[in-house]
C-alpha positions in Angstrom: -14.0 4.5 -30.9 -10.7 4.6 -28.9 -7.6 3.4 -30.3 -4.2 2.9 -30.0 -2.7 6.0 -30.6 -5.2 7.7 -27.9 -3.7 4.8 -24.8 -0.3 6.0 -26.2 -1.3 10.0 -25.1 -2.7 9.0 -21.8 0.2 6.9 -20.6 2.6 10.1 -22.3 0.5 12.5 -20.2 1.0 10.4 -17.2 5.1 10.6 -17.8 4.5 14.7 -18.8 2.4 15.3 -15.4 5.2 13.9 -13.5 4.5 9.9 -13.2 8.7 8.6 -13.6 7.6 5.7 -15.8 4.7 3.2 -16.7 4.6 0.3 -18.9 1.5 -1.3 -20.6 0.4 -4.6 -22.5 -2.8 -6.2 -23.7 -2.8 -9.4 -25.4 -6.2 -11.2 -26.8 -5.6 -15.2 -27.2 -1.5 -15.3 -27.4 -1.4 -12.6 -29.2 0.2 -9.4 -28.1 -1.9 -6.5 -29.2 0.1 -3.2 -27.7 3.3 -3.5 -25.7 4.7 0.5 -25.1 7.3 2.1 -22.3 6.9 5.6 -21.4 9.5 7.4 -19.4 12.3 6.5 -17.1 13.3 3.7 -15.0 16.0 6.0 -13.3 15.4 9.7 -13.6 18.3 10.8 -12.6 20.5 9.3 -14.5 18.4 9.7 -17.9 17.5 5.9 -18.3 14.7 5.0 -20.6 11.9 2.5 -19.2 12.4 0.0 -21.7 10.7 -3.7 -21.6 13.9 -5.4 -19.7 12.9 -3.3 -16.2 11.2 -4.8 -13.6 8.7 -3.1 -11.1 7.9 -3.8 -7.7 4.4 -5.5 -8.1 3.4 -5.3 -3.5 -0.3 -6.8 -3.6 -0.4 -7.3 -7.2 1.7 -10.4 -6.3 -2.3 -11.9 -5.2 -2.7 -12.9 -8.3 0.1 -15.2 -8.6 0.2 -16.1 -5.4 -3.9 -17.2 -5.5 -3.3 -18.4 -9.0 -0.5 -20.9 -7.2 -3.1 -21.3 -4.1 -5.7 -22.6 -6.3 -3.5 -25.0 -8.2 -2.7 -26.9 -5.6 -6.4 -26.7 -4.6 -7.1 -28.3 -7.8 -4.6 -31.5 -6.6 -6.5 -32.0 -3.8 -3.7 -30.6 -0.8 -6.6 -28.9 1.0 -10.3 -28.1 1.2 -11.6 -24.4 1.6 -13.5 -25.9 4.6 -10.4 -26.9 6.4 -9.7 -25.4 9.5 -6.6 -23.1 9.0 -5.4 -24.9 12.9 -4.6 -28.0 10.6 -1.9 -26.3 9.2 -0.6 -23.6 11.7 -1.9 -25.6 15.5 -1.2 -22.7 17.5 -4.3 -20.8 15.6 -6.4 -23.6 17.1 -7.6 -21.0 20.4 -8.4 -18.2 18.2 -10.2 -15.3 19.8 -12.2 -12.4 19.1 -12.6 -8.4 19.9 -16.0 -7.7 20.4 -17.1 -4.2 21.3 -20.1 -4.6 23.6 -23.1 -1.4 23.6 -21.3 0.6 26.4 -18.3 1.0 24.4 -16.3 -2.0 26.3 -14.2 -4.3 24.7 -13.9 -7.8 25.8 -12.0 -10.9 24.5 -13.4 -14.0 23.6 -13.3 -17.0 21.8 -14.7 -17.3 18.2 -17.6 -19.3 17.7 -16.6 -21.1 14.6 -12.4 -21.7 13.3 -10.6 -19.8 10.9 -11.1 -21.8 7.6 -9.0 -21.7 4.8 -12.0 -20.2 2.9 -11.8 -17.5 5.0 -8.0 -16.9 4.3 -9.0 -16.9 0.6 -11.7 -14.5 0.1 -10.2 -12.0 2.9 -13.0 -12.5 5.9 -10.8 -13.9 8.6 -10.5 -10.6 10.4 -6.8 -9.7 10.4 -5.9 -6.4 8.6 -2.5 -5.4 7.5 -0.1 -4.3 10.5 1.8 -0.9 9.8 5.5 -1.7 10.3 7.0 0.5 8.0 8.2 4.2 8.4 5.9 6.3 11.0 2.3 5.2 8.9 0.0 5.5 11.8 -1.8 2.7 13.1 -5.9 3.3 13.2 -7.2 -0.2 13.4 -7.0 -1.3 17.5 -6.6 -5.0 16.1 -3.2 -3.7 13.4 -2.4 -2.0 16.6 -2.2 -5.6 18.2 -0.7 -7.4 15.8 1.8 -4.9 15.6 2.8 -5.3 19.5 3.1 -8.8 19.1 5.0 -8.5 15.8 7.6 -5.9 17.7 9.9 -8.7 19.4 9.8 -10.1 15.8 11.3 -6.5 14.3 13.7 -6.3 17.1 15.1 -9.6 16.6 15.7 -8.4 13.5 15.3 -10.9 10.7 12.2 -13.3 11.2 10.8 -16.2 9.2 6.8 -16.1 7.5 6.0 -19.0 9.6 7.5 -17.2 12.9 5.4 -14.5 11.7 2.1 -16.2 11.2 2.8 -18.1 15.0 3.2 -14.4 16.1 -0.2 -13.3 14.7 -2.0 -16.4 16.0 -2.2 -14.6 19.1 -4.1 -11.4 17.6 -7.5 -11.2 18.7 -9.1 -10.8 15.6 -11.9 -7.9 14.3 -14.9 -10.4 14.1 -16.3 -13.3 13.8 -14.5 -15.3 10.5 -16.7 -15.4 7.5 -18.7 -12.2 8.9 -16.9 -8.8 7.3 -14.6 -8.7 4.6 -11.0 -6.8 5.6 -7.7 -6.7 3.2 -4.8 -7.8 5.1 -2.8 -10.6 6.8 -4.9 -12.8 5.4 -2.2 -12.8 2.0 0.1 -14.2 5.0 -2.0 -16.8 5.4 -2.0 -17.8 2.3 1.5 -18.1 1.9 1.9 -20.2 4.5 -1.0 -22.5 3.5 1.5 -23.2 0.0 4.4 -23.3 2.3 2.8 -25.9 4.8 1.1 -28.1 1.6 4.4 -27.6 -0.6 6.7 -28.3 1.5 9.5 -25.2 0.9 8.9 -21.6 0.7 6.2 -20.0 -0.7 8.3 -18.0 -3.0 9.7 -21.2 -4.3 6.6 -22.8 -4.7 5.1 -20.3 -6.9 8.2 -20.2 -9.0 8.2 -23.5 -9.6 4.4 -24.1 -10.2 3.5 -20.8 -12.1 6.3 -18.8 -13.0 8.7 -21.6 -14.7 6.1 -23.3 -16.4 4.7 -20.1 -18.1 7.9 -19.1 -18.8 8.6 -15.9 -16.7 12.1 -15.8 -16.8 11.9 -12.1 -15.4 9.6 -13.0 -12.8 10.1 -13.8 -8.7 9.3 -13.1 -5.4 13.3 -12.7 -5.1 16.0 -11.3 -6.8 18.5 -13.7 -9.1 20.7 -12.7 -11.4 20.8 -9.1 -13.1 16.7 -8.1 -11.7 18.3 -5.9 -8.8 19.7 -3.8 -11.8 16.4 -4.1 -13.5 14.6 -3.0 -11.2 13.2 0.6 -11.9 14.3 3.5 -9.3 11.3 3.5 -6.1 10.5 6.7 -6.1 7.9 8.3 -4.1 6.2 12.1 -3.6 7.6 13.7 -0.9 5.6 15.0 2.1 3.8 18.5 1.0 4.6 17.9 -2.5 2.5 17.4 -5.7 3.2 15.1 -8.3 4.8 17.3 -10.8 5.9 20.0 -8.9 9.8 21.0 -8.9 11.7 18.6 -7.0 8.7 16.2 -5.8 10.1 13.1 -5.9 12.7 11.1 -3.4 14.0 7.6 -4.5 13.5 5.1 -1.2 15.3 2.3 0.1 13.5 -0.9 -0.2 15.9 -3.5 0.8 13.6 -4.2 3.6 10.8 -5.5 1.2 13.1 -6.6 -2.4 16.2 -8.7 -2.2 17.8 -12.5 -2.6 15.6 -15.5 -1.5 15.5 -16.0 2.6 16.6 -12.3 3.1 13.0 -10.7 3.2 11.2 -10.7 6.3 8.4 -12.6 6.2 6.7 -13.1 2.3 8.0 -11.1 0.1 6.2 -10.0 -2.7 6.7 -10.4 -6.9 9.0 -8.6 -9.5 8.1 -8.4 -12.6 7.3 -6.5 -15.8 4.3 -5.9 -17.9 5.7 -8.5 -20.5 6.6 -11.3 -18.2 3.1 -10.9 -16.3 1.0 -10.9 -18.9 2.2 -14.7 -19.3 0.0 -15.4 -16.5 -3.0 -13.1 -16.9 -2.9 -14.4 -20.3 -3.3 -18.1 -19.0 -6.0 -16.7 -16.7 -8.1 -15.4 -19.6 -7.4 -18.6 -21.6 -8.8 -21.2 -19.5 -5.9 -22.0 -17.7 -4.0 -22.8 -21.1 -0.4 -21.4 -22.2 0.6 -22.2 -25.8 -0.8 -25.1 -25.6 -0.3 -26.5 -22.8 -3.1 -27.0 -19.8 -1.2 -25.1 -17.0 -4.4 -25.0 -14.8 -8.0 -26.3 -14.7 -10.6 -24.0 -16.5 -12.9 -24.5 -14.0 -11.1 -23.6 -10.9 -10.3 -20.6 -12.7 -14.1 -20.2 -12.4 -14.3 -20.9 -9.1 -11.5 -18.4 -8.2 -13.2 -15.3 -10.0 -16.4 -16.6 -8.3 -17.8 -13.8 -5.9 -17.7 -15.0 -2.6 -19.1 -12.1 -0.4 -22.8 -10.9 0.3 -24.3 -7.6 -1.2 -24.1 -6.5 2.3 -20.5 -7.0 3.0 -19.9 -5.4 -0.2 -21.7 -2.4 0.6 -19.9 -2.4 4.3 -16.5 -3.3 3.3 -15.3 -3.2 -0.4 -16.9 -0.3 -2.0 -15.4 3.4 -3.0 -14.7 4.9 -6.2 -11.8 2.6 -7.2 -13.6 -1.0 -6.6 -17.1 0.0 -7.3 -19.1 -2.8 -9.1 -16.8 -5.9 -8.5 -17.0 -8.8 -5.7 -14.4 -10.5 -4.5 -13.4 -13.9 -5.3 -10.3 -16.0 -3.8 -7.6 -13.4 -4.1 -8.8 -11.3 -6.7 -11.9 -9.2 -7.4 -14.6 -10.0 -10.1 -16.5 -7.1 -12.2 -20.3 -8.1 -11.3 -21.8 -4.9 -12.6 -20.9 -2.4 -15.5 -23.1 0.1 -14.6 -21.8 0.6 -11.0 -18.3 0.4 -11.9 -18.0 2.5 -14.8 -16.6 -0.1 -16.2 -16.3 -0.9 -20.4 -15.2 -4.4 -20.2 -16.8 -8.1 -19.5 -19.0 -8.9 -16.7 -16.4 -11.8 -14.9 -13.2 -9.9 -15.7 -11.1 -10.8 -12.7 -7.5 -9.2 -11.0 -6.3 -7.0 -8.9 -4.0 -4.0 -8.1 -0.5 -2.7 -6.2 0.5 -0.5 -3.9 3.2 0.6 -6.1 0.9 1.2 -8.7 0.4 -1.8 -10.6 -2.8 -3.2 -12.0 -4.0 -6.7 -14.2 -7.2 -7.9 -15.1 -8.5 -11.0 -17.1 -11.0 -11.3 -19.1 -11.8 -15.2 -19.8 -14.9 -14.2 -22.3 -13.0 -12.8 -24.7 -9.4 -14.3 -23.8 -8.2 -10.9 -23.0 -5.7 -10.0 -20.7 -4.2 -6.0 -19.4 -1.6 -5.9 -17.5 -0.3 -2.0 -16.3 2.6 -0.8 -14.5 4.2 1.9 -12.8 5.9 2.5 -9.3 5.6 5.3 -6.8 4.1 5.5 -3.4 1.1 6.6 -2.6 0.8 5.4 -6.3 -2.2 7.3 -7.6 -4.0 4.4 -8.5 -7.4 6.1 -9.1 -6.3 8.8 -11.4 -4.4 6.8 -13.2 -5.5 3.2 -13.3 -9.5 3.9 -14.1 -8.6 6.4 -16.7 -6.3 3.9 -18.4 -8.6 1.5 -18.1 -11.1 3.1 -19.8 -9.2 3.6 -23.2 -7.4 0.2 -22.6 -10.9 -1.5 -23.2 -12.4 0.6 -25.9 -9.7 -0.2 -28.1 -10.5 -3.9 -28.4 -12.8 -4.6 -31.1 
């Protein structure tokens, strides 16, 4: 059997092979069973990753942001049947891209509304749009969104609602509810806990989640000292290895991290591993947070409920690093061991970061693991299923 002392080699193998820092807790019904901080939050300057520093969390922000989704679910502000248009009018026309046998493409309208179901599980058809450096654009409908998004960038600061009005005119990649595709969808969402809310999103989910489980280190904006926690964003540079000579760069990221209402559109949580375990903790806990009843069990199981066929998960979410989960409302759910090479619970639920970052709940043991690191393109397979692995075979 695993233990301990073999999690701390892995994660100091990581820092030796080059990784700049990673940070790691589990915790098993309020109780915090390993907490540890390998490497630097600045390399350059010799400053020790310690459990104060804050990471850059990208689409690991899902989970709070579903998490907040679902609360409000729970008080009755919306129905996942609701048609998205009741909230955002202008997505009332939606059309379509079909690709007809001779290779033409032709527009027309959907058969059936974007529901906010469809925002939630991720089959609404929009994928992310590439904005961002020179990342090229291979998916014709991100290469639409992206020319209607263009005016947006070049008036140069723009609001998630002017973004989402933006997108409404997208055609979108298929019929809703019939493929499953990671993307604007997250937008969606946001705007759905804007729109039912009543302020921003980011204030919403600080209010709602984050206050209430005390995450004082926690926000989808920066207040007081967290721009000084944050760790340094490095990434490899182009040609380079992780761990050769000189292989990392440190990159702006004012564009996507800052004050509340300076961030384009949504902007995503920071955080640390002790501040988000708060969360995953209640998550694995029935919703409870010492003591108190933060949200309902039973949504909990509805949100970790796999919502997409066998078919669509064969099509659309399988490779090496999501084999053997479904996906629920914002977060995927482990449905077979076997597939996944995976050593934890059947209905362990979470999700993952661009920047490296990774939780997952267990709710039949009361389990949480929450792991982070950042660096772009952030490794995740190598280093998330390997820690993964140990992580679970040290619980008893």
């Amino acid at each position: 059997m695993a233990n301990f002392k073999d999690l701390d080699a892995l994660l100091q193998k990581y820092v030796d092979d080059g990784l700049p820092g990673c940070g790691m807790v589990i915790a098993k019904k309020g109780e915090v069973l390993y907490e540890k901080y390998f490497g630097y939050a600045d390399i350059e300057n010799k400053v020790p990753l310690e459990q104060k520093h804050l990471f850059r969390q990208a689409s690991l922000t899902k989970v709070a942001m579903y998490t907040t989704a679902m609360m409000l679910y729970e008080q009755g502000k919306f129905l996942m049947t609701d048609p998205i248009y009741e909230y955002f009018p202008e997505w009332k026309n939606t059309t379509k891209r079909v690709v007809l046998p001779n290779g033409k493409v032709e527009i027309v309208p959907v058969e059936k509304p974007i529901t906010v179901k469809n925002v939630m599980n991720m089959t609404c058809g929009l994928p992310y749009h590439a904005i961002l450096g020179n990342i090229p654009v291979k998916n014709p409908t991100a290469e639409s969104m992206r020319h209607y998004l263009d005016p947006l960038i070049q008036k140069g600061k723009y609001t998630l609602r002017e973004q989402i009005a933006a997108m409404s005119q997208v055609p979108i990649a298929f019929e809703p509810g019939t493929r499953w595709l990671y993307g604007f969808a997250s937008e969606l969402t946001a705007g759905l806990i804007e729109a039912v809310g009543g302020k921003p999103a980011e204030k919403v989910i600080k209010e709602m989640l984050f206050e209430p489980l005390e995450m004082d280190s926690s926000a989808n904006y920066l207040i007081g000292d967290m721009g000084e926690r944050l760790v340094k964003n490095y990434c490899i540079k182009r040609g380079k290895k992780l761990g050769e000579e000189d292989a990392l760069e440190i990159r702006d990221d004012s564009m996507m991290v800052g004050p509340l209402g300076t961030v384009n559109g949504f902007s995503r949580v920071v955080t640390n591993p002790s501040d988000y375990t708060h969360l995953i903790q209640m998550l694995a806990n029935g919703g409870k947070w010492k003591g108190e009843q933060i949200m309902g069990r039973k949504t909990i199981d509805l949100m970790r409920t796999n919502t997409i066929s066998q078919e669509l998960i064969d099509e659309d979410f399988s490779n090496n690093y999501l084999c053997g989960y479904g996906y629920g409302y914002g977060v995927r759910t482990l449905m077979d061991q076997y597939v996944g090479h995976h050593n934890g619970s059947l209905g362990q639920f979470g999700w993952t970061g661009g920047s490296g970052t990774w939780g997952e709940a267990d709710p039949s043991e009361g389990t949480s693991i929450v792991y982070m690191h950042n660096l772009q393109p952030n490794l995740e397979e190598y280093h998330h299923l390997r820690m993964r692995a140990v992580a679970y075979a040290c619980l008893k």
